[in-house]
N, C-alpha and C positions, 0 to 999 in steps of 0.2 A: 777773086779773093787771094790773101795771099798764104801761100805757106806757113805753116805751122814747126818751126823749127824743132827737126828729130820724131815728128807724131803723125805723121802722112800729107794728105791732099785735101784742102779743106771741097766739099760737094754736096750736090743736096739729090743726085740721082744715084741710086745705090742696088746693087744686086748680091742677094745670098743666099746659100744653101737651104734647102728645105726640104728633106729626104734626097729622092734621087732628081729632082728638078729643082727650083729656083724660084724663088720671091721679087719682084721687082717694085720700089717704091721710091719717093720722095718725102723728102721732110717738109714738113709743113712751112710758113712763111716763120723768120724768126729764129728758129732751132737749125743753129750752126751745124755741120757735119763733118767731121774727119773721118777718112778711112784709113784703118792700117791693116798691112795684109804681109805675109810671110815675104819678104827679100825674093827674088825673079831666080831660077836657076834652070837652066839648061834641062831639056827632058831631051830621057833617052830616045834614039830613031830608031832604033831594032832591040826588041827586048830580048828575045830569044838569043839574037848573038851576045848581047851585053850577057846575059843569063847564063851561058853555055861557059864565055872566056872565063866569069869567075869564077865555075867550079873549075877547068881546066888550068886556070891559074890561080891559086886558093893561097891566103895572106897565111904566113910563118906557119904552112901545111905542105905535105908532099901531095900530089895527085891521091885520088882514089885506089889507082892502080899498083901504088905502090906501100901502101898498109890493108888495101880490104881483098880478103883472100874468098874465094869459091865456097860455098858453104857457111860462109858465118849468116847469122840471124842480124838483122837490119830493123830496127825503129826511127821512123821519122816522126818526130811531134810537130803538129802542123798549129798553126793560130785557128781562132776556132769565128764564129759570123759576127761577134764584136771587134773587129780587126781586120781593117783595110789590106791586107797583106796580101796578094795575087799567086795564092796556094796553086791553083788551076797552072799556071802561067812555070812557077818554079818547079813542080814536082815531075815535067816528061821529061826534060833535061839533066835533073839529079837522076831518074833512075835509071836513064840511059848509060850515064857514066857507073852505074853500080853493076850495072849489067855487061858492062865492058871489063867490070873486073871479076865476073863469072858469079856474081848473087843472080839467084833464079826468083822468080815471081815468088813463088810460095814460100819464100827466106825474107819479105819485104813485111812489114808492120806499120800502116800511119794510124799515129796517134793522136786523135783530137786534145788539144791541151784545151779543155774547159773550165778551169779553175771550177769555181763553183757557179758558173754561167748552167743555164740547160743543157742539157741533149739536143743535138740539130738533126734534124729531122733529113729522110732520103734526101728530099728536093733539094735542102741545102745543102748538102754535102756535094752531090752532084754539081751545083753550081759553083761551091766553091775551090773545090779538089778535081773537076773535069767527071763527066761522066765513066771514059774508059778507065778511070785509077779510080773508081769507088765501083765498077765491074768486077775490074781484075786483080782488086789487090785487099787484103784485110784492111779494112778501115773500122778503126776501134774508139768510140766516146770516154775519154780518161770518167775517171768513178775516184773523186775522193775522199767519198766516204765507204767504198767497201774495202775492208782491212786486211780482206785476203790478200787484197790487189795492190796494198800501198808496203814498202818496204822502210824501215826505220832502219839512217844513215847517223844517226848519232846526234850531235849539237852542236851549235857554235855560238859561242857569246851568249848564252840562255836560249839559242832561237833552235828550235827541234826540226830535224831536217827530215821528210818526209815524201818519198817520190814512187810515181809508177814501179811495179814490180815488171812491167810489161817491158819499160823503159828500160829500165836496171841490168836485167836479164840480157838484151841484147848485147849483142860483140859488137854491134857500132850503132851507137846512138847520134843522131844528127837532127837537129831543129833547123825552121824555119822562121821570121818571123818580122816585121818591120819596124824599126828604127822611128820613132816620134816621140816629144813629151810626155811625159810622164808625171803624176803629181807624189807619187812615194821613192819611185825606184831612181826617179831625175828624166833617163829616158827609157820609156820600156825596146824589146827587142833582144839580144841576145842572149843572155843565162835565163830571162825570165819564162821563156816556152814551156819549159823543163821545169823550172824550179815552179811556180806557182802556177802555171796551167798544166803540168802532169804531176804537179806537189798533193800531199795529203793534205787532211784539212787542218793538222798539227800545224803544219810548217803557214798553209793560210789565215789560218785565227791569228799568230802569234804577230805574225807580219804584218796582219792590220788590225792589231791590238792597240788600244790608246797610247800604251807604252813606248808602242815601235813609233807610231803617225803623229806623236805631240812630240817626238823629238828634232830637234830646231833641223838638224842635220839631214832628215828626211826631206827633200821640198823636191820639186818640179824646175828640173832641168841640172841638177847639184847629182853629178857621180862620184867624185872623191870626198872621201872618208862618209859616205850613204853606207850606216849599218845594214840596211833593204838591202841597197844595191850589193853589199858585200856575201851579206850570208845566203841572194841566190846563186852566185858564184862558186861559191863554197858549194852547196848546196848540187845544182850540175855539176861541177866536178865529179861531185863522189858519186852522181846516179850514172859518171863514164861518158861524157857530153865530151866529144873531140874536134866534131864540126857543126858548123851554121852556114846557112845561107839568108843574110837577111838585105832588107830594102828599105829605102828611103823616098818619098813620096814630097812632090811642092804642096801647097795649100790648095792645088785643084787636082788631089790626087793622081796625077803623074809621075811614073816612076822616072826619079832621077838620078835613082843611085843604086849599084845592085852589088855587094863583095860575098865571098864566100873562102871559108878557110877556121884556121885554129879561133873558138870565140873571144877571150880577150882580145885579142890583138883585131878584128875583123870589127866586132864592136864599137871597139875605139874611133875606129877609121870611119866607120859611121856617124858615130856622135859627131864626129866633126863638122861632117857635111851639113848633118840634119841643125844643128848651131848655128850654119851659115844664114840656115834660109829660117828659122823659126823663131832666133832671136833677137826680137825687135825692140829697141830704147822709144819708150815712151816719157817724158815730160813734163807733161799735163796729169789732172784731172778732173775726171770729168761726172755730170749726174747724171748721166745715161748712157749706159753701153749696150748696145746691139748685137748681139752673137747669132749667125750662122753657123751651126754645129754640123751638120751633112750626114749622110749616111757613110757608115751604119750604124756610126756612133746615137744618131738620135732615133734610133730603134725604140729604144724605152728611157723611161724617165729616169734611170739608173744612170747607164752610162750618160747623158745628154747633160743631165746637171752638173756634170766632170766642167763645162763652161763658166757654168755664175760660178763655181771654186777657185778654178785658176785666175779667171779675173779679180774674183776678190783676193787673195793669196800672193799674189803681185808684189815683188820685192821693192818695188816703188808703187806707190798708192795709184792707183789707177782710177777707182771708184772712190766718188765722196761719202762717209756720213750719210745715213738718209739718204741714198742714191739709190736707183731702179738697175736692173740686172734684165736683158728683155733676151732673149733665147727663143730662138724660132726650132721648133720640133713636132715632130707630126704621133711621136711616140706611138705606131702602133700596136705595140706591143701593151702600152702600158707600162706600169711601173716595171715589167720585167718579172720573166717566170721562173731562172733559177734559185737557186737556194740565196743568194746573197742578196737578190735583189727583193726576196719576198722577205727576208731579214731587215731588209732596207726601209723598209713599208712597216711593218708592224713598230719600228723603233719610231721610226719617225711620226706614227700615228697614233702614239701611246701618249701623246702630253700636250697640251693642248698649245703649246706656243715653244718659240726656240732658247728661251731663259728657262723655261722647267724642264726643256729636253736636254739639256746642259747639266742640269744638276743633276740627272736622273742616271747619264752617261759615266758622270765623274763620279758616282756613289757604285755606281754597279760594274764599271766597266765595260768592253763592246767585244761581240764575235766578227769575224771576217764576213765584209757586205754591211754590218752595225757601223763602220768606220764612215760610209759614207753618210750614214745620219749625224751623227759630230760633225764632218767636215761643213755639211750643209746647216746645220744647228749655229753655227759659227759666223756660215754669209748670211742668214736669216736674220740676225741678232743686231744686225748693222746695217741692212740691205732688204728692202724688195727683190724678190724675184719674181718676172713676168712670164711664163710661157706662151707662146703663140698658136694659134692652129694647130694645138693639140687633139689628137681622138680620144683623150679621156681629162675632160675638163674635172670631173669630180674625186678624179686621184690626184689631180695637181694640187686641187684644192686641202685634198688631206692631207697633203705633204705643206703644207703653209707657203704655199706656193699661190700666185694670180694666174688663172687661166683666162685668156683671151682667145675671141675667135680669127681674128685679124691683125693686121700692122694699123691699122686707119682706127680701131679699137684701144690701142696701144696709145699712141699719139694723142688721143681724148686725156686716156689714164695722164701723161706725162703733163699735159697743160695743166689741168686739174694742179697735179703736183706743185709746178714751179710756174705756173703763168703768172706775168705777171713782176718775175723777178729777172732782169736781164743777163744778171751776172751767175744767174742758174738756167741756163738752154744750151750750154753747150749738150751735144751728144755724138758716142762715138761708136763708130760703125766695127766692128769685127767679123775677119772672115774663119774659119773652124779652126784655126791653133792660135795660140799669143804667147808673148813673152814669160820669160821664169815666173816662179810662181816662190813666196818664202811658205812654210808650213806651219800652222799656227799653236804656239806653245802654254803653256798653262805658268807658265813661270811669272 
């Protein structure tokens, strides 16, 4: 077959993500296949050295050596087990260099940025921070909702700035965190560690308030003039955020980019990269797209439906009208146990379909985690959504969602749909990121 100009490789054998292994299938006789998949880029051969030169050579920053003095107190806010971000891998190298400039063990603080995600449990931490740094070092679960713990920095533009006092307190505050699309902030990673994973739950209600996420300016992959994007900037600044060390990942999770230094300027130099490889021109559209989400994003049905969003949100139409949205996720979590996601659950299961969950949004307004029920209120209204070998077929179903137990399941559902009409069989394969996304407005 030939080429599809700008939209991938037309195919009909296909492989994608499915927690930590993989699905393998074909399309049936008939039902065309494109796949698009993030741009090729170079993976690193030595992480450890890659990892080491950035902090030693760290973007519009002096070394460690020469601003962090013996005795100051140290917090690292680290990404928390929603976030591909290779904590384990960054953090014996950062505190080697802190320890070269005379901080002692007991001067070190990591701090889980959990937004309003759960508490992760010993095993995870262990596995995500290295065993010997959740030994030897205070490892602390961000809390924000206790008021003792969050400190009030003021406002910006209406948006109430809200951060760890644990954070705050320190003489050098430094994040970690990876560089990828994002559907509010454009691309998450740099200010964001800080600002909404050690933010109070002031500054995250406000930020995923209908106010903030129905503005046109918000969308996935758009950093300049991103109100999100601006007031977590603001936001770290004033909780004293000096350094980051963050990372860039291909669409097969391979580190391929590691900078460390001042965060504006370290950020930037990220997004660029992360640009290279994630943003893909698509052409077509099409009535079926197939998403590989991967772990650990497809943990629970929270973070996993961030997929049927962006595909539908798509600054060029991507999905038709009455088009299916197919998403392979094993959710075992479920819909997800912290605060936003069980927020996420009861909004979304309060109405019995995505036109009264609409109007129930726009009369009342939403809390932080409620954002995600609008967003998906939005692709529901327009769109099937199909999950695949999912472990909890009867929450998908409460979310108005199709739970299947197979791809070969799925494929029935699609004939059914459009057999029969030729000029509706295309379908398009995706591997766990895609193209910009616009954010959808009430105007």
């Amino acid at each position: 077959m030939e080429r599809s100009k700008g939209s991938g490789n037309f195919k009909n054998t296909f492989t994608l993500p499915y927690g930590r292994k993989s699905i393998n299938f074909t399309l049936p006789e008939g039902i065309e296949g494109i796949v698009i998949d993030p741009n090729p880029s170079q993976v690193l051969s030595n992480l450890e050295e890659a990892i080491k030169d950035s902090l030693q050579r760290p973007i519009n920053s002096p070394p460690f050596k020469e601003f962090v003095q013996a005795g100051q107190k140290v917090c690292i806010v680290v990404t928390d087990m929603t976030r591909a971000c290779p904590d384990h891998l960054i953090l014996p190298p950062l505190i080697e260099e802190l320890k070269a400039s005379g901080i002692k063990e007991e001067d070190v603080t990591i701090l889980i940025g959990l937004g309003l995600h759960r508490p992760m449990t010993y095993q995870e931490k262990v596995k995500k921070l290295g065993r010997d740094i959740v030994e030897r070092y205070e490892v602390m679960d961000h809390d924000p909702f206790d008021p003792q713990g969050i400190i009030d920095l003021g406002q910006h533009n209406g948006v109430p700035l809200t951060v760890s006092k644990v954070a705050y307190d320190a003489d050098i505050l430094i994040a970690t965190g990876i560089v990828e699309p994002h559907q509010y902030v454009g691309y998450s990673g740099g200010f964001k560690t800080v600002s909404i994973g050690a933010g109070g739950e002031a500054t995250i209600n406000y930020t995923h308030s209908l106010k903030m996420i129905d503005d046109h300016r918000i969308r996935l992959g758009s950093i300049e003039n991103n109100p999100f994007q601006e007031a977590m900037g603001i936001a770290a600044r004033k909780a004293g955020l000096r350094f980051i060390i963050n990372i860039v990942t291909n669409g097969d999770g391979e580190l391929v980019a590691v900078r460390a230094g001042e965060p504006a300027s370290t950020f930037s130099e990220l997004v660029k990269i992360a640009k290279r490889i994630y943003e893909v021109p698509v052409y077509e559209e099409f009535d079926v797209v197939i998403c590989g989400v991967g772990y650990p994003k497809d943990t629970n049905l929270y973070q996993a439906s961030r997929v049927a969003s962006y595909i539908f949100f798509a600054p060029k139409r991507v999905i038709k009208d009455d088009g299916i949205i197919v998403m392979l996720a094993p959710c075992d979590e479920g819909v997800g146990e912290g605060a936003g996601e069980k927020r996420f659950y009861e909004l979304m299961t309060s109405e019995r379909d995505a036109a009264s969950l609409l109007n129930r949004i726009k009369k009342n307004g939403i809390d932080a985690g409620e954002q995600r029920a609008f967003i998906m209120a939005r692709v529901l209204e327009a769109c099937d959504v199909v999950v695949v070998g999912s472990n909890c077929p009867e929450a998908v179903k409460a979310l108005h969602m199709i739970p299947v137990e197979n791809i070969e399941e799925t494929f029935g559902l699609i004939n059914r749909r459009f057999g029969g009409r030729a000029d509706r069989k295309s379908t398009r394969l995706n591997s766990s990121h895609i193209p910009l996304s616009r954010m959808p407005s009430s105007a």
